[in-house]
N, C-alpha and C positions, 0 to 999 in steps of 0.2 A: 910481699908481706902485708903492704898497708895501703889504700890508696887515699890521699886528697885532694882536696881542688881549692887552690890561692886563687885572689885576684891582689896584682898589685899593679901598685900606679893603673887601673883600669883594665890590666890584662889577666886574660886567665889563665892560669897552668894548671895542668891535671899533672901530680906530682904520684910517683909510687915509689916507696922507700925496697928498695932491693934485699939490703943485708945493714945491717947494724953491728960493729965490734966493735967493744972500745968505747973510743971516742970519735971513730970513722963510719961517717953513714954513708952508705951507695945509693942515689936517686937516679930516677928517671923522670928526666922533665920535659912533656912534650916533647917524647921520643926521643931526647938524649940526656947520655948517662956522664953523670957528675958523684966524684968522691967528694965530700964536705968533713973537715974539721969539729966537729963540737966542740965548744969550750969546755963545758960540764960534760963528766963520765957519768953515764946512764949507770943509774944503782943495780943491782940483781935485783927481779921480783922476789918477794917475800910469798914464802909458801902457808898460809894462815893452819893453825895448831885447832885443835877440838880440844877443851879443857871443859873438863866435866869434875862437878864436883861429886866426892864420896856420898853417898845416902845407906842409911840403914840397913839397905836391901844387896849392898855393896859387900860388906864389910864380912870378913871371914866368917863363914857357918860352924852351929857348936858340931864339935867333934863329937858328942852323944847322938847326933843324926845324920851321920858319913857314912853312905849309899855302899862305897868299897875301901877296904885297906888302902891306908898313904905307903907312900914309894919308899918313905923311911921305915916304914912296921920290918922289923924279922920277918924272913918267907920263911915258910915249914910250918908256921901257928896262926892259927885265927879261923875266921870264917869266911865262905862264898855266900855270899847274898844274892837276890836277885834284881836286875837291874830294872825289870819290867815287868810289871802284873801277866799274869797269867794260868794257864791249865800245865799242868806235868804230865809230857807224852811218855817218855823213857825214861829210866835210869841207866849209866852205863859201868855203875861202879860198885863195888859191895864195900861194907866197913870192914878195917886191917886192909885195905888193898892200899901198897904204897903207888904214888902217883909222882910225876912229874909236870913239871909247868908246860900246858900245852894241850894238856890229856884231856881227852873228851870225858864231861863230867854227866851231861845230862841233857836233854831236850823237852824245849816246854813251847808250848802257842802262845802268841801276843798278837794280839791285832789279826787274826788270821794267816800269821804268819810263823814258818817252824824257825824256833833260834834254837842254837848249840852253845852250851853254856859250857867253857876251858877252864881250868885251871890256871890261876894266877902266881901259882907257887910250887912249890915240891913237897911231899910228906906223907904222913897215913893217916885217911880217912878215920877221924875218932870215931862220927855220927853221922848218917843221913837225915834226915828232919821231913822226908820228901816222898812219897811213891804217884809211881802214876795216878793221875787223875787228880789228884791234889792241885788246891787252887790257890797259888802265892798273891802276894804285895810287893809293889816294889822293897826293898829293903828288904824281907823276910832271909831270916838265916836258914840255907839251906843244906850244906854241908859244911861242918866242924871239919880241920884239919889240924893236924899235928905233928 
């Protein structure tokens, strides 16, 4: 565990503390091993906390600029928006087409990269807002659902 080096009364011991429980420490004193007593029980270390205070940039965002539905909205109504700017390669859905949560809705480039954009709900397509080639913003409403 630990090692030290006493000098008493003018001698030296190289001391290494083995195991600690309790109130019973196990040493090694110049090659021989000694159980000791403590009087005092060694405290539990303290694990130190990170305490951060709230700042402005903290604190709930207005609901008028929420990226996608909360977990409480009704599924079957609202909107899919888009989570990340980009081009519209596909569409894979037509409006009246009822859909399920899952269902492939559409694919658009970001970053140079193809995403596929699901369905978060179940219901029928009111609107597309969207055809290929078209260039979204994060947030932009893409398909109305009902």
């Amino acid at each position: 565990m630990k090692q030290f080096e006493f000098t008493l009364n003018g001698n030296k011991y190289d001391v290494n503390i083995l195991n600690f429980e309790g109130n019973i420490v196990e040493l090694d004193i110049n090659g021989t091993k000694y159980n000791v007593e403590v009087n005092k029980q060694a405290g539990k270390a303290k694990t130190p906390q990170i305490v951060r205070a709230k700042t402005e940039a903290a604190k709930e965002p207005d609901k008028s600029y929420a990226m996608t539905s909360s977990p409480a909205e009704k599924k079957g109504t609202g909107h899919i928006k888009a989570p990340l700017p980009g081009t519209i390669i596909s569409v894979f859905v037509k409006e009246g087409d009822y859909i399920k949560r899952g269902t492939k809705l559409l694919t658009w480039e970001a970053m140079k990269m193809e995403n596929n954009l699901n369905s978060d709900r179940e219901g029928t397509i009111k609107t597309i807002k969207v055809k290929p080639g078209d260039i979204i913003l994060e947030g932009d409403i893409l398909i109305e659902i009902e």
